[in-house]
PyMOL commands that place a pseudoatom at each C-alpha (Angstrom):
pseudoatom trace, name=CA, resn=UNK, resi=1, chain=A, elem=C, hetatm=0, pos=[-105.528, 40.241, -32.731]
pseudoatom trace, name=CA, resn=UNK, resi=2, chain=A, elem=C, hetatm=0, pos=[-109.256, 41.677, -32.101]
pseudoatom trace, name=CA, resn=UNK, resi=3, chain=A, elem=C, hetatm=0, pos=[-111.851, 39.814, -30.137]
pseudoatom trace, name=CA, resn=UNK, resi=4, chain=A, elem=C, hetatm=0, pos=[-115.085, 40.449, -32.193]
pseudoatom trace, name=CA, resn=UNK, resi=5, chain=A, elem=C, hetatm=0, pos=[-118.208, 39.164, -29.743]
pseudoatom trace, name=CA, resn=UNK, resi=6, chain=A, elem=C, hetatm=0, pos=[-115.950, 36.334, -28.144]
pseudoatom trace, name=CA, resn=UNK, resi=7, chain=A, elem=C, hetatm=0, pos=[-114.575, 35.146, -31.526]
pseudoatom trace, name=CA, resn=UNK, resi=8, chain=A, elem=C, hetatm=0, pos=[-110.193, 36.204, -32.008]
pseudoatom trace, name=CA, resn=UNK, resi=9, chain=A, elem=C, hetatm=0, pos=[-110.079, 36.980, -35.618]
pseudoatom trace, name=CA, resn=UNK, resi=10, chain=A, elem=C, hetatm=0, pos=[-106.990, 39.351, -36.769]
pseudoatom trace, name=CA, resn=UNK, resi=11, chain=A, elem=C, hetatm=0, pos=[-107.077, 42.377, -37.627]
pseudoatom trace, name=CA, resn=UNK, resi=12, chain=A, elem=C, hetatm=0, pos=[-107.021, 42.530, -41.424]
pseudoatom trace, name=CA, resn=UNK, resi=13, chain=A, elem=C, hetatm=0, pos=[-109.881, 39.990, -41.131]
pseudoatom trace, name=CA, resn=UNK, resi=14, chain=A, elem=C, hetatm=0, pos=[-112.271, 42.834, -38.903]
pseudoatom trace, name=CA, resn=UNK, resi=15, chain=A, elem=C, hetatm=0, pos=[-114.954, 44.958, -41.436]
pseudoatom trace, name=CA, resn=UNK, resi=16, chain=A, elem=C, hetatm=0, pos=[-117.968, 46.735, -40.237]
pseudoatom trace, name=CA, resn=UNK, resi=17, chain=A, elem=C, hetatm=0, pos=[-120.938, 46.793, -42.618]
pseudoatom trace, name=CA, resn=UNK, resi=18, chain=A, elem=C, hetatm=0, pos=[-122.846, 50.064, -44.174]
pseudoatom trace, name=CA, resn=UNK, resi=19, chain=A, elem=C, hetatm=0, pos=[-125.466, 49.728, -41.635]
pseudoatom trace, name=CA, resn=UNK, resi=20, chain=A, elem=C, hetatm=0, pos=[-123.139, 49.634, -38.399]
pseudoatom trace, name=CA, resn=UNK, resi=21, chain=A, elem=C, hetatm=0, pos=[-124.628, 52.365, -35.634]
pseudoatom trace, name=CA, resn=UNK, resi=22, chain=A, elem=C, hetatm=0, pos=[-121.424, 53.172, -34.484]
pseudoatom trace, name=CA, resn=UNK, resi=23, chain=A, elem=C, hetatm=0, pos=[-120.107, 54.530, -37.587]
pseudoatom trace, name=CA, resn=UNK, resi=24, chain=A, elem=C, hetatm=0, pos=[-123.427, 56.154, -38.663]
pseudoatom trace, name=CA, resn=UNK, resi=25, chain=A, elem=C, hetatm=0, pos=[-124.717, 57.541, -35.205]
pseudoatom trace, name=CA, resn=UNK, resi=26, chain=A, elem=C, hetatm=0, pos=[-121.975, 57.087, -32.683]
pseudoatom trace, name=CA, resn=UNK, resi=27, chain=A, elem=C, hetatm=0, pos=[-124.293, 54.677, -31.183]
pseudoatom trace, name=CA, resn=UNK, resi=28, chain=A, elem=C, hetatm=0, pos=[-121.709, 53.479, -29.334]
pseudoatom trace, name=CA, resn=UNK, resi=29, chain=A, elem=C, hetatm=0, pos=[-119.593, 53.715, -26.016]
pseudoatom trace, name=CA, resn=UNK, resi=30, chain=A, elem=C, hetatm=0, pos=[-116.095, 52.616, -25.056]
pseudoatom trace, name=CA, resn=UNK, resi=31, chain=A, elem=C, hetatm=0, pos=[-113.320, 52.812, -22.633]
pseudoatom trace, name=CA, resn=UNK, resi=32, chain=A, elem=C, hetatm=0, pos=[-109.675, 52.717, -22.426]
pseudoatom trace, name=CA, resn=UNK, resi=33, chain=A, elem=C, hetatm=0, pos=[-108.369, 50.190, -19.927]
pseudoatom trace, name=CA, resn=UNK, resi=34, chain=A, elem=C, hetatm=0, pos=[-104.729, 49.422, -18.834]
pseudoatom trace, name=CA, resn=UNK, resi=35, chain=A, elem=C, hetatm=0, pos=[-103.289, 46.079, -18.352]
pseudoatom trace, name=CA, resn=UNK, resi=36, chain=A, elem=C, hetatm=0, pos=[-100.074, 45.608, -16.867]
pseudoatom trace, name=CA, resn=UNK, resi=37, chain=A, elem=C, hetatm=0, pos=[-98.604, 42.181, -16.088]
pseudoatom trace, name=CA, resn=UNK, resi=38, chain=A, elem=C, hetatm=0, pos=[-101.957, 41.076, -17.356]
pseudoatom trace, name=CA, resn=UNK, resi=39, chain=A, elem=C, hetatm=0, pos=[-103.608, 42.651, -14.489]
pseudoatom trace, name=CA, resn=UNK, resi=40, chain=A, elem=C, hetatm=0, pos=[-106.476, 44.858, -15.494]
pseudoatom trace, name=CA, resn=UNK, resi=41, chain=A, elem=C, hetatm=0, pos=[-106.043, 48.489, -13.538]
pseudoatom trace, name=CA, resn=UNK, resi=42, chain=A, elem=C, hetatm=0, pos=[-109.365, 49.580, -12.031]
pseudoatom trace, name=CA, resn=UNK, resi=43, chain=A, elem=C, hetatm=0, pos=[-111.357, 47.123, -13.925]
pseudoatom trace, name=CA, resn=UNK, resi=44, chain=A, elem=C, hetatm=0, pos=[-114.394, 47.368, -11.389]
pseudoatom trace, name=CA, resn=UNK, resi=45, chain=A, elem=C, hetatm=0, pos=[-114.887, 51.472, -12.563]
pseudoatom trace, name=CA, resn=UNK, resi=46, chain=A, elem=C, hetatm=0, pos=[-113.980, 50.906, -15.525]
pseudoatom trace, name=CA, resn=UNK, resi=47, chain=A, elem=C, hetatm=0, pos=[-116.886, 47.902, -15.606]
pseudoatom trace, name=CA, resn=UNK, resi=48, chain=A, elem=C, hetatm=0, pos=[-119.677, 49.790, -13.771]
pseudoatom trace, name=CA, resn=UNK, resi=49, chain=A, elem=C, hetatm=0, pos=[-119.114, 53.265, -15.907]
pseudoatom trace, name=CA, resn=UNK, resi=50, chain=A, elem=C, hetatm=0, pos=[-119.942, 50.500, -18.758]
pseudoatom trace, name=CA, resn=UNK, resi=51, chain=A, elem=C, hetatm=0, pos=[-122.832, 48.637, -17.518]
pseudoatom trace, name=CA, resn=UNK, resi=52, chain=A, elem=C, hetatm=0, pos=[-124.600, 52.416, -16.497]
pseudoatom trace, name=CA, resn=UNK, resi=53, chain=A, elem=C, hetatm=0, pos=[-123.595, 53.639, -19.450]
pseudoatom trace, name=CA, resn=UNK, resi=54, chain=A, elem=C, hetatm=0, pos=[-125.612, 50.749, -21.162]
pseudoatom trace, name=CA, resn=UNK, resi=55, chain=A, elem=C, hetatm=0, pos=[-128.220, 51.411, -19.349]
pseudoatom trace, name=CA, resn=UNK, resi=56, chain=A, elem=C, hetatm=0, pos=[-129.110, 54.976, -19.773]
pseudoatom trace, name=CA, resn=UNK, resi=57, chain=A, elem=C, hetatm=0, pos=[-128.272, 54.270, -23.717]
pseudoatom trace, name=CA, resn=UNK, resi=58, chain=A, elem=C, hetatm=0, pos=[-131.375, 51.862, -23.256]
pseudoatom trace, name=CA, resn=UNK, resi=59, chain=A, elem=C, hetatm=0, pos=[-128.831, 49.045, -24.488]
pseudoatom trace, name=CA, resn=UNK, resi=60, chain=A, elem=C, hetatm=0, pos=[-129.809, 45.654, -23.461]
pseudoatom trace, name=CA, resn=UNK, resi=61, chain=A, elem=C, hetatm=0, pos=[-126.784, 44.080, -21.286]
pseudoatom trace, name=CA, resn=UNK, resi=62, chain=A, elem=C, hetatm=0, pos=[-126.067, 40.487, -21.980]
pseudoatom trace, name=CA, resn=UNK, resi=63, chain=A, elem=C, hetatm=0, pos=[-126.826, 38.350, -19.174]
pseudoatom trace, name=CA, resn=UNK, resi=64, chain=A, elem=C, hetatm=0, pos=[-123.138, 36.825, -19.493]
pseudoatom trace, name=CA, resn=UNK, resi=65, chain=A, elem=C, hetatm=0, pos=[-121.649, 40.270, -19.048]
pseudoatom trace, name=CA, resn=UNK, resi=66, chain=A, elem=C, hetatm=0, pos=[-120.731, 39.721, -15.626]
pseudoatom trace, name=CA, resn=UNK, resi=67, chain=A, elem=C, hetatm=0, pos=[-117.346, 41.596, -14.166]
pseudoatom trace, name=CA, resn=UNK, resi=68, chain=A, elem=C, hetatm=0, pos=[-115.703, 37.886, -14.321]
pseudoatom trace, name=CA, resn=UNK, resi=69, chain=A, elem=C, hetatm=0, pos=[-116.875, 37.573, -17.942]
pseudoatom trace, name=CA, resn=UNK, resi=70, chain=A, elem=C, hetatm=0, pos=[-115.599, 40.668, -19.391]
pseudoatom trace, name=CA, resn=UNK, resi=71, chain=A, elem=C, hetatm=0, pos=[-112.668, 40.627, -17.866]
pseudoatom trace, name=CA, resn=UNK, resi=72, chain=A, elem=C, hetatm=0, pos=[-111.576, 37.028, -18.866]
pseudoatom trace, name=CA, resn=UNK, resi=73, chain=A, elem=C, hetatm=0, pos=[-112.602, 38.498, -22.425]
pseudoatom trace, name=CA, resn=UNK, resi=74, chain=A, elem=C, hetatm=0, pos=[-109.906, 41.162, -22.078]
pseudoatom trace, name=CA, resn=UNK, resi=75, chain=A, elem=C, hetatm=0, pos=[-107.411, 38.883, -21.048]
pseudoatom trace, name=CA, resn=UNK, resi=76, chain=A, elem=C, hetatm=0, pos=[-107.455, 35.999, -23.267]
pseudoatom trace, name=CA, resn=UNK, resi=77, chain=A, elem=C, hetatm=0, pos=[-107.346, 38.534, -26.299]
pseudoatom trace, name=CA, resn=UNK, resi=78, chain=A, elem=C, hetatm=0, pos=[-103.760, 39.837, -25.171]
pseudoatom trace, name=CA, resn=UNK, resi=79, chain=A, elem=C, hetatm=0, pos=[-101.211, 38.179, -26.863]
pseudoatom trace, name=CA, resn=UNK, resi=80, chain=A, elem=C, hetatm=0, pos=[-98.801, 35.558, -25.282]
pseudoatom trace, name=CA, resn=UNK, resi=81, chain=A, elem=C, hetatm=0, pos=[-95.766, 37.643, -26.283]
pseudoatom trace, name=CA, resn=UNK, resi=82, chain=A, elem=C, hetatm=0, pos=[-97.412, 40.321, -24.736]
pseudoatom trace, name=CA, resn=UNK, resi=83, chain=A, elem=C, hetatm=0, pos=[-98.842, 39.431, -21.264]
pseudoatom trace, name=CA, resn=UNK, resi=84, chain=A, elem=C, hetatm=0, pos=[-96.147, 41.050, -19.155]
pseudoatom trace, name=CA, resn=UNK, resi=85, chain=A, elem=C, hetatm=0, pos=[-96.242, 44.119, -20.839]
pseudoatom trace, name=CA, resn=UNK, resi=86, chain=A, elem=C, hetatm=0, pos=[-97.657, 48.025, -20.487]
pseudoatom trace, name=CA, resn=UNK, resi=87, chain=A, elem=C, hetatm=0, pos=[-100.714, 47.720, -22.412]
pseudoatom trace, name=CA, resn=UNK, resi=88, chain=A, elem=C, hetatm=0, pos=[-103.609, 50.011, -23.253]
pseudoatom trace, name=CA, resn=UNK, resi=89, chain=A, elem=C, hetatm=0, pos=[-106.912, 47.890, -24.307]
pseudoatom trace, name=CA, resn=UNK, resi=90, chain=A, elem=C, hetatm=0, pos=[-110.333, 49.764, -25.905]
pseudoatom trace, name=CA, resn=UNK, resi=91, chain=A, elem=C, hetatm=0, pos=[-113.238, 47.995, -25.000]
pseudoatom trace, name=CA, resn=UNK, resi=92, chain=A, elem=C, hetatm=0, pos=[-115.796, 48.914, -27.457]
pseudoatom trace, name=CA, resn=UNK, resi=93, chain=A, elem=C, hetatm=0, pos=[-119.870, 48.365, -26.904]
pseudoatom trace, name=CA, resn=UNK, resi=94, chain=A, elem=C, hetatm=0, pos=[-122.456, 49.062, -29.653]
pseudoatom trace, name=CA, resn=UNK, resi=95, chain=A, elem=C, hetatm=0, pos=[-125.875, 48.860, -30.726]
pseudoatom trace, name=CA, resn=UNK, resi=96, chain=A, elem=C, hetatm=0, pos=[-126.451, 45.716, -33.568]
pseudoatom trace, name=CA, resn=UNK, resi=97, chain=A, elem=C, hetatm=0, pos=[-126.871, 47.105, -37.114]
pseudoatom trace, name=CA, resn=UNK, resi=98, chain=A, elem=C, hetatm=0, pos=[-130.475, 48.388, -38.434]
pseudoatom trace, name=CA, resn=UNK, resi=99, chain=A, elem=C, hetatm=0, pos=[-132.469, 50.876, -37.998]
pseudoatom trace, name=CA, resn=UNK, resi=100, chain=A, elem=C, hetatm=0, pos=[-131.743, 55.364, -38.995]
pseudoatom trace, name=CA, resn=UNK, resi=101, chain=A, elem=C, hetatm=0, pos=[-132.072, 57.077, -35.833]
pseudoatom trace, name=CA, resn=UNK, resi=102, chain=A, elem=C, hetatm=0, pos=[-134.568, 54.677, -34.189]
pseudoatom trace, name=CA, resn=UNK, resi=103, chain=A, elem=C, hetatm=0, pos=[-132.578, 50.992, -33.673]
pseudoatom trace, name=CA, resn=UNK, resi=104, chain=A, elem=C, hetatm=0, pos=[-134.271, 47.843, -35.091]
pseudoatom trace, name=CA, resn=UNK, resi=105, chain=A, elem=C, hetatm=0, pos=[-132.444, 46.136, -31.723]
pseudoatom trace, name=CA, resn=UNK, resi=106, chain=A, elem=C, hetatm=0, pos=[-131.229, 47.103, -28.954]
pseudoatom trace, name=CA, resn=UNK, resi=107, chain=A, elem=C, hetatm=0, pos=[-128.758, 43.753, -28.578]
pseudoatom trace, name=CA, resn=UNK, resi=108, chain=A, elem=C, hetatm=0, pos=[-125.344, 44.917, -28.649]
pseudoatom trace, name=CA, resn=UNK, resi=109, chain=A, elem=C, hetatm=0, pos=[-121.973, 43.620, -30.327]
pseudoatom trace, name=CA, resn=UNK, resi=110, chain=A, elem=C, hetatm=0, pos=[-118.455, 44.144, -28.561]
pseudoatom trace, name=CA, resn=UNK, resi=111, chain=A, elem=C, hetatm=0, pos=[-115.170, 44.642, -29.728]
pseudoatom trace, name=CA, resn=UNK, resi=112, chain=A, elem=C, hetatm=0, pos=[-111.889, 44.404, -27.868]
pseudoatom trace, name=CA, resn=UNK, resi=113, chain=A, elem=C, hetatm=0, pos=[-108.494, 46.010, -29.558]
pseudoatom trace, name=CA, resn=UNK, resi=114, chain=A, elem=C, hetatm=0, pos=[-105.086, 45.688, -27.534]
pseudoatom trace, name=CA, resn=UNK, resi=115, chain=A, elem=C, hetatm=0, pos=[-102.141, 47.732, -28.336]
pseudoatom trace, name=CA, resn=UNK, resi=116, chain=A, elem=C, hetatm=0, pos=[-98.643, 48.756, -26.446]
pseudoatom trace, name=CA, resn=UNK, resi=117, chain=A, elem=C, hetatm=0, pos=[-98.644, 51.493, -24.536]
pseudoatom trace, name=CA, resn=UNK, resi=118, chain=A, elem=C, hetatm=0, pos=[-95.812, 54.164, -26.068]
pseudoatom trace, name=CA, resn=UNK, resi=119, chain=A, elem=C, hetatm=0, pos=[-96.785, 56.874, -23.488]
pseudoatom trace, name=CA, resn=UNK, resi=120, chain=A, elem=C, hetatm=0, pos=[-93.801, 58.293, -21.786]
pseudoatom trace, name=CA, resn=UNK, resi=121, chain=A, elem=C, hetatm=0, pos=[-93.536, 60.817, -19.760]
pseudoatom trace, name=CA, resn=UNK, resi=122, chain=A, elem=C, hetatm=0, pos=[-91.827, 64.241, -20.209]
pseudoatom trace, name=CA, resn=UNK, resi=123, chain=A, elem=C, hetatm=0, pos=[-89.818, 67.024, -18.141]
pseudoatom trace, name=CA, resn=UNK, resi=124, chain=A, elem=C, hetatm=0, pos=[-91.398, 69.400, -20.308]
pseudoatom trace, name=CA, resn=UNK, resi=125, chain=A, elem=C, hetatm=0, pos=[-95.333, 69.470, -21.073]
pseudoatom trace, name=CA, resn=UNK, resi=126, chain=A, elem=C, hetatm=0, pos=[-96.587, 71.970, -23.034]
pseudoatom trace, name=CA, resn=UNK, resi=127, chain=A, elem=C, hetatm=0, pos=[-100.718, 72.273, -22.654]
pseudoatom trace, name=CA, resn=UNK, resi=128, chain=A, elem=C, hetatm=0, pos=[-103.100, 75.177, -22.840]
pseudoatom trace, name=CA, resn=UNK, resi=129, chain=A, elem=C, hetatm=0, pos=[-106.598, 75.599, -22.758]
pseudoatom trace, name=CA, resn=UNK, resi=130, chain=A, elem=C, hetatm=0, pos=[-109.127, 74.502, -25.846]
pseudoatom trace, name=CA, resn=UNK, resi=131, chain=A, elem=C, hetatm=0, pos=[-111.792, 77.468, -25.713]
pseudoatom trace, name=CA, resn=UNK, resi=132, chain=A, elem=C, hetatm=0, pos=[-112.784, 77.161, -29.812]
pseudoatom trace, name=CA, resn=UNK, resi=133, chain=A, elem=C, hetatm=0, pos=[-115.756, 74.647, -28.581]
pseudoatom trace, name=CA, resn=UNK, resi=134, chain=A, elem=C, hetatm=0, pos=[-116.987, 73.305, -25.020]
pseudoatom trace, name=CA, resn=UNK, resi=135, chain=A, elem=C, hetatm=0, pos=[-118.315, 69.761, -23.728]
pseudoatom trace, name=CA, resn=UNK, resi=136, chain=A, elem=C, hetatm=0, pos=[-121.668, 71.055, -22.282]
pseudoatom trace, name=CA, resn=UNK, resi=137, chain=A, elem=C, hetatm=0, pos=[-122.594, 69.527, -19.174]
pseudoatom trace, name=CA, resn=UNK, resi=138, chain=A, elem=C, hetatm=0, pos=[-125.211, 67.399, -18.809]
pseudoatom trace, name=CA, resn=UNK, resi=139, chain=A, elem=C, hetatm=0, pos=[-125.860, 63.250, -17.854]
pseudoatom trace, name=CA, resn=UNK, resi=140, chain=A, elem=C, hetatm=0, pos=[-125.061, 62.743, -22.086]
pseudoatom trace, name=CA, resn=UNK, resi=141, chain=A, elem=C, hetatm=0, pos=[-121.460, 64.173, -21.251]
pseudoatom trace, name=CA, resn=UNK, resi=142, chain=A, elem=C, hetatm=0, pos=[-121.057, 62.080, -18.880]
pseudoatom trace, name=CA, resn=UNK, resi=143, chain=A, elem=C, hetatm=0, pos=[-120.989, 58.993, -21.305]
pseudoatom trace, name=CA, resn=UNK, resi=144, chain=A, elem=C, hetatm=0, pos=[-117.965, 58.016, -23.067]
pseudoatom trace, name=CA, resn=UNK, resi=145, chain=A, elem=C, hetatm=0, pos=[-119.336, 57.693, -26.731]
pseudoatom trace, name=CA, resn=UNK, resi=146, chain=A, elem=C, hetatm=0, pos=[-117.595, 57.219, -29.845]
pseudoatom trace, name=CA, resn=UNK, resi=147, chain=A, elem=C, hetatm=0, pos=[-118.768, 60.991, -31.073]
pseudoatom trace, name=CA, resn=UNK, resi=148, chain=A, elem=C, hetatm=0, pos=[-115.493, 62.169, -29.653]
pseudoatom trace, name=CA, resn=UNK, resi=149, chain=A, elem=C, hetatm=0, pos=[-115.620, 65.199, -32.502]
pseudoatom trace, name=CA, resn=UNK, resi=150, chain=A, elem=C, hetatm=0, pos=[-114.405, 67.789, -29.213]
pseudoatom trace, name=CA, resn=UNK, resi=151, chain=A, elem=C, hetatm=0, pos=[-111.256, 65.584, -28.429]
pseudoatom trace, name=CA, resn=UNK, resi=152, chain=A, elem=C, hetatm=0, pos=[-110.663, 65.440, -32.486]
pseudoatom trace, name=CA, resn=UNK, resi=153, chain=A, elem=C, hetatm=0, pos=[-110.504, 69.323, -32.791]
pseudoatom trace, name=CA, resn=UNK, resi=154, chain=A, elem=C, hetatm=0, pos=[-108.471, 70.137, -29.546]
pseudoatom trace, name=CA, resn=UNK, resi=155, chain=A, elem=C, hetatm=0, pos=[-105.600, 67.291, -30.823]
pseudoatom trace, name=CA, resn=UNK, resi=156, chain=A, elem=C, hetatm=0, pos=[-105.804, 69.146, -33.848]
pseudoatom trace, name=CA, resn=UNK, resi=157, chain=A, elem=C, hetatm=0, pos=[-105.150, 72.112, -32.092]
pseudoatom trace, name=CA, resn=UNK, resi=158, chain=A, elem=C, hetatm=0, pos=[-102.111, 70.315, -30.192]
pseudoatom trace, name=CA, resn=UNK, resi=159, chain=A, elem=C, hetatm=0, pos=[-100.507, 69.418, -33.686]
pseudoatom trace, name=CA, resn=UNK, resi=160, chain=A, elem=C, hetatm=0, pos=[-100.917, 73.174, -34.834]
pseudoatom trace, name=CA, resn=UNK, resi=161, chain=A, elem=C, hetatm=0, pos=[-99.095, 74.651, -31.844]
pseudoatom trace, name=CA, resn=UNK, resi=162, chain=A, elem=C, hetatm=0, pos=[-96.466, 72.137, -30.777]
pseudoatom trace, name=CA, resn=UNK, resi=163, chain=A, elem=C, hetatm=0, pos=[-98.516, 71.054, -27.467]
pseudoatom trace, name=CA, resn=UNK, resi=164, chain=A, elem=C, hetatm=0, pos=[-98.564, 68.184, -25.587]
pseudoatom trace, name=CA, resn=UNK, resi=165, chain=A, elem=C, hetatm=0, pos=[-102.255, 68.373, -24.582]
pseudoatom trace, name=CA, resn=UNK, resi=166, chain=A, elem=C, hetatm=0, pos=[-105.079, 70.494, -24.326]
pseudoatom trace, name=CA, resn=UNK, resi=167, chain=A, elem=C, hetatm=0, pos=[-107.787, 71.206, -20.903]
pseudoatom trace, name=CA, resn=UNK, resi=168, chain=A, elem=C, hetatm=0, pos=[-111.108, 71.273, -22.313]
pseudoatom trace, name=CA, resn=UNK, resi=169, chain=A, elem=C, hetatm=0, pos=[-114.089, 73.338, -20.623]
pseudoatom trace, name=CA, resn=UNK, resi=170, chain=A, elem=C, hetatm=0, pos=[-117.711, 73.362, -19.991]
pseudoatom trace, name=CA, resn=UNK, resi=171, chain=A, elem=C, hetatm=0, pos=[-120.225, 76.232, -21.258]
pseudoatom trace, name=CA, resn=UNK, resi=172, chain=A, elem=C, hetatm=0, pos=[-119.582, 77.786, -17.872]
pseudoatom trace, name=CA, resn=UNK, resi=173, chain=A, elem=C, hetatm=0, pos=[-115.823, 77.891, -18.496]
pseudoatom trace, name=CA, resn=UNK, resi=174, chain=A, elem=C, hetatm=0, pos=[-115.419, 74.833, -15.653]
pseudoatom trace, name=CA, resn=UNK, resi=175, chain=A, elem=C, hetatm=0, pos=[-112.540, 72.401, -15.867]
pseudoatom trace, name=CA, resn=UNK, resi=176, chain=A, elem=C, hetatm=0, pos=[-113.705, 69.534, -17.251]
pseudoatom trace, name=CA, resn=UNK, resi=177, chain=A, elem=C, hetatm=0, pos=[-110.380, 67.096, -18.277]
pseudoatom trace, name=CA, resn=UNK, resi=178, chain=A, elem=C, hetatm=0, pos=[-107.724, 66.666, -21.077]
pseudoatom trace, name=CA, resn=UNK, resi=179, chain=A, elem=C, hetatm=0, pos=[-107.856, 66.193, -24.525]
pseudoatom trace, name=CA, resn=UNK, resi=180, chain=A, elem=C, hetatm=0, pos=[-106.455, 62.663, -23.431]
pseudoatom trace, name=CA, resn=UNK, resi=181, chain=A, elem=C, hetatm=0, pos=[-106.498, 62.217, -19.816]
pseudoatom trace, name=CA, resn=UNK, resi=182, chain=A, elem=C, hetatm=0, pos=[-108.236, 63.212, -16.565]
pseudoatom trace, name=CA, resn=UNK, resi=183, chain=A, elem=C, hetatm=0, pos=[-107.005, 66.000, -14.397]
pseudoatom trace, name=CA, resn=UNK, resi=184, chain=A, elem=C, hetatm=0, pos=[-105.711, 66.103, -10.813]
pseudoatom trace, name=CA, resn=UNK, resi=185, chain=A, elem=C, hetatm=0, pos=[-104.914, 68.556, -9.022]
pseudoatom trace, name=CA, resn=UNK, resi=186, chain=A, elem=C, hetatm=0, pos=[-102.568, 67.438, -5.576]
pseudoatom trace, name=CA, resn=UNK, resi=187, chain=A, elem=C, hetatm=0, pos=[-102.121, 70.533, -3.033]
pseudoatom trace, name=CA, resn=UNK, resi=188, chain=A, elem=C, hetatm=0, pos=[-101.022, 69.447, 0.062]
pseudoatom trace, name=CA, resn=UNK, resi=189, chain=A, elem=C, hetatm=0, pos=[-102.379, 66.240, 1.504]
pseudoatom trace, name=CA, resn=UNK, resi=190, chain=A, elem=C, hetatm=0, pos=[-106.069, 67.187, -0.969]
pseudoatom trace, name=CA, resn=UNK, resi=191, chain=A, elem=C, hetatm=0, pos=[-106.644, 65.792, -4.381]
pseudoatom trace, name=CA, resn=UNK, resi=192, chain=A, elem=C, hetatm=0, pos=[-108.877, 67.681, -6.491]
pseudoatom trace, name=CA, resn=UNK, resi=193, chain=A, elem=C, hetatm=0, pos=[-110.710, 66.500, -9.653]
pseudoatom trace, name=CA, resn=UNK, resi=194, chain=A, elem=C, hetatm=0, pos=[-113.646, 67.861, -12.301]
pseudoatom trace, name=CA, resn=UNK, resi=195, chain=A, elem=C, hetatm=0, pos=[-116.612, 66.551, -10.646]
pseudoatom trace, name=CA, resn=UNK, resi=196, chain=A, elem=C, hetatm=0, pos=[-118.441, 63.876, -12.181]
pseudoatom trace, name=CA, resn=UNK, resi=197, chain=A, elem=C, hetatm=0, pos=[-121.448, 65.441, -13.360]
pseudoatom trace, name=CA, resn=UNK, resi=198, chain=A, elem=C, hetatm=0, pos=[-119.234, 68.075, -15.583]
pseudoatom trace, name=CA, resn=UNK, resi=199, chain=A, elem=C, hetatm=0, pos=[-120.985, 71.250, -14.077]
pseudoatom trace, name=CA, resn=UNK, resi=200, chain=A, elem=C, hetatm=0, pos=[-119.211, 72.307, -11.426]
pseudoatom trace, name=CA, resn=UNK, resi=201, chain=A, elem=C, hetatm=0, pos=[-115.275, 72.135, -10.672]
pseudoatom trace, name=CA, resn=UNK, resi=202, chain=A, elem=C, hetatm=0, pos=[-115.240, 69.704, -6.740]
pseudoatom trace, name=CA, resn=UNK, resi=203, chain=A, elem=C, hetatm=0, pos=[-112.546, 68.998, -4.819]
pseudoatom trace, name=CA, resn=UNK, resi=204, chain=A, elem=C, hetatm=0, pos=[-112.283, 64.977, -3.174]
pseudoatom trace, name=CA, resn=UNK, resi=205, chain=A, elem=C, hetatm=0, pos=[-109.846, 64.025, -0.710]
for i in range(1, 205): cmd.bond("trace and resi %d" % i, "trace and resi %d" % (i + 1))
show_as sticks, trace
zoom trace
């Protein structure tokens, strides 16, 4: 089941047109939210990274797309059979159709997929580093797009070698995250992460 601007239609019902942005431009951003026990983990980043996201794509946010809103929106499209399960959810966000490069609109349509989350975790994990191309630094790197042509190539490069993931870098060789995941680093009673902004490798605690 899919929830297509509000509406739960299923899946072999969903087409895009010719004219849709996302698959002509990557007009388009997303993210991947889990739900466990159909509660939604980190919804509130996972919300604001949207709504900024919007705005410095010059999309026009709905009025209704409050926290509440978009949440409920999640939840009623998870299945009955499925509400006390692992689940991994891809909230998609992109411009209406029309337009090439320049949009007739800037309104928006919304898409919400659920699936089961298979990911297990292994005493081996086989990863190395992804130097054939970089994700150059920069505020447009710091929006999760649908042009995700980087994390393509690097899972290719998984496949080829028998890995399990792949670090990508920055033009200045900086740690940036996985092919499929963030990074963290624990040492001691420290956490340390890829800063936000891409460009330099930060340590939080």
């Amino acid at each position: 089941m899919l929830n297509y601007n509000g509406d739960l239609i299923d899946n072999k019902d969903f087409s895009i047109s010719e004219n849709n942005r996302a698959f002509k431009y990557g007009d388009a951003i997303f993210e991947t939210v889990r739900v466990v026990n159909a509660n939604v983990i980190f919804w509130e980043d996972h919300y604001f990274r949207l709504m900024a996201s919007m705005r410095m794509l010059r999309m026009e946010i709905p009025l209704k797309f409050t926290l509440e809103f978009l949440e409920q929106e999640i939840l009623k499209t998870i299945p009955n059979q499925l509400e006390n399960n692992n689940l991994r959810v891809r909230f998609s966000i992109y411009r209406k159709d029309g337009g090439l490069y320049a949009p007739k609109t800037n309104e928006v349509d919304y898409l919400i997929e659920v699936s089961e989350n298979t990911y297990q975790t292994k005493e081996l994990y086989r990863i190395d580093l992804f130097k054939d191309f970089y994700n150059y630094s920069g505020l447009l790197s710091t929006i999760k797009t649908t042009n995700r042509m980087l994390n393509t190539l690097a899972s290719i490069y998984m496949q080829e070698n028998d890995l399990d993931n792949c670090v990508l870098l920055n033009e200045k060789k900086g740690i940036v995250e996985a092919t499929n995941a963030n990074i963290f680093v624990v040492k001691g009673t420290e956490i340390k992460t890829p800063a936000l902004d891409r460009r330099v490798y930060k340590g939080s605690s």
